[in-house]
C-alpha positions in Angstrom: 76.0 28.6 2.3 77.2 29.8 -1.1 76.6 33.0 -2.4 74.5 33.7 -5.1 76.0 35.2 -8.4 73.9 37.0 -11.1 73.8 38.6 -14.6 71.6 39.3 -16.8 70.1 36.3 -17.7 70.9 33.9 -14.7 70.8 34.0 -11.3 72.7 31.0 -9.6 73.9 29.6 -5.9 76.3 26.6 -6.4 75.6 23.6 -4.7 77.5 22.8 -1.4 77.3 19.1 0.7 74.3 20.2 1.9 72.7 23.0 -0.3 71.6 22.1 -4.1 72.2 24.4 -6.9 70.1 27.1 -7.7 69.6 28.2 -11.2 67.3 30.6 -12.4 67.6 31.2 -16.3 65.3 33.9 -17.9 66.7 32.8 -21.3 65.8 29.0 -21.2 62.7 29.6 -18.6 64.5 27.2 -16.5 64.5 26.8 -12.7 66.7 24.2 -10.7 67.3 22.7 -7.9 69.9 19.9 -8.3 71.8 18.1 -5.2 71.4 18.3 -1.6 68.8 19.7 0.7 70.1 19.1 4.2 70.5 22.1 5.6 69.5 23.1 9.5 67.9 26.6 8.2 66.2 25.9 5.0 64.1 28.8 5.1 66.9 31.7 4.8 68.4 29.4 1.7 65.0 29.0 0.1 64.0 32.8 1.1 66.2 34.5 -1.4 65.2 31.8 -4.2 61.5 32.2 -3.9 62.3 36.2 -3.6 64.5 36.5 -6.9 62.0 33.8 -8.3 58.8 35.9 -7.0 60.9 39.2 -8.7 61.6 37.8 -12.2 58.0 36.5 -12.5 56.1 39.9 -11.3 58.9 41.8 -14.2 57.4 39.5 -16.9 60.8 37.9 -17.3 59.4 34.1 -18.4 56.4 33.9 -21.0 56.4 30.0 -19.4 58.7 28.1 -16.5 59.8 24.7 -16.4 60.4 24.1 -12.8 63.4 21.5 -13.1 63.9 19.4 -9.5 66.5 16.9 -8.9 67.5 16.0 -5.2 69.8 13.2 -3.8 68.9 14.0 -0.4 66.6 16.2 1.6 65.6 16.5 5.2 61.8 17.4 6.2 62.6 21.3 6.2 64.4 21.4 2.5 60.8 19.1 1.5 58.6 22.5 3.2 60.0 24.8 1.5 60.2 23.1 -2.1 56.7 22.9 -0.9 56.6 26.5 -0.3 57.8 27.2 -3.5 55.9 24.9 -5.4 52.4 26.5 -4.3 53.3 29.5 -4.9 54.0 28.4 -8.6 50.5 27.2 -9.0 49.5 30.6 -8.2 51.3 32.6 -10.8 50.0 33.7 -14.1 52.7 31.8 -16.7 52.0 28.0 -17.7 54.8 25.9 -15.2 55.6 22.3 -15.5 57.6 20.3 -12.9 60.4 17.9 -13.8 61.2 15.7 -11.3 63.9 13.9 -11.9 64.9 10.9 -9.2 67.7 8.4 -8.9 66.2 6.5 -5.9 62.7 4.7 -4.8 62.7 7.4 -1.7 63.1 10.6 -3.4 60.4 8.8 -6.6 58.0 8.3 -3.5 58.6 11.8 -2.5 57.8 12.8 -6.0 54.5 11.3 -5.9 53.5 12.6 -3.0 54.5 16.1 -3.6 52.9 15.8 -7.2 49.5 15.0 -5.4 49.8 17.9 -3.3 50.0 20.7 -6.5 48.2 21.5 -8.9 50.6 21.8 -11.9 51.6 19.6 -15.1 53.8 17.2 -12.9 56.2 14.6 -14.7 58.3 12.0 -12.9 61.7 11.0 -15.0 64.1 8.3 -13.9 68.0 9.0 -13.9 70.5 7.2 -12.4 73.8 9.1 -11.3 75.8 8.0 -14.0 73.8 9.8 -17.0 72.6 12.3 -15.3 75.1 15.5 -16.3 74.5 18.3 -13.8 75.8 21.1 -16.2 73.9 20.2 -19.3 69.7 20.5 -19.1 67.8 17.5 -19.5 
């Protein structure tokens, strides 16, 4: 797993073959997850998100949060705790939106089904790999 590095405006966990890249940006009120979900113990990975996520929110560090979501592939425990996380978004006391960004009909599928499952402003957006720039925001 790769290990998280922080400063004063972003917290981020660089993506490995089988864990996406985290980033939590105060300044943009941005929050991603961008690659793989594969791992065999999502819930330690997704732990430390939700807590520094949980942290930032209760310290009044976003006035909004656009939740920005954009996997290649996940296994059933990286889809629980995006789950996870997602709920306890719609619980919070800031406006969120959800970008979900897909590439493929399985992970646009999942999409759906996870935006039925929430209650938060929910947007699908197609991208295919080749214009889809991981280091710039969409």
């Amino acid at each position: 797993m790769s290990k998280a590095l922080e400063n004063n405006d972003e917290f981020r966990i660089e993506a490995t073959n089988v864990s996406p890249q985290v980033v939590i940006n105060t300044k943009d009120n941005t929050f991603s997850i961008i690659g793989n979900s594969i791992l065999n113990n999502s819930y330690n990975f997704y732990k430390n998100i939700f807590d520094k996520l949980h942290d930032l929110i209760e310290q009044n560090k976003f006035p909004h949060l656009t939740a920005i979501i954009h996997l290649n592939f996940v296994n059933t425990q990286g889809i629980k705790e995006i789950i996870n996380l997602l709920n306890y978004l719609e619980n919070v006391s800031i406006p969120v939106k959800i970008l979900w960004y897909y590439s493929d009909e399985d992970i646009n599928d999942l999409g759906t089904q996870i935006g039925e499952l929430i209650n938060l402003k929910f947007e699908k957006v197609y991208k295919t790999p080749e214009n889809f720039n991981f280091d710039k925001k969409p």
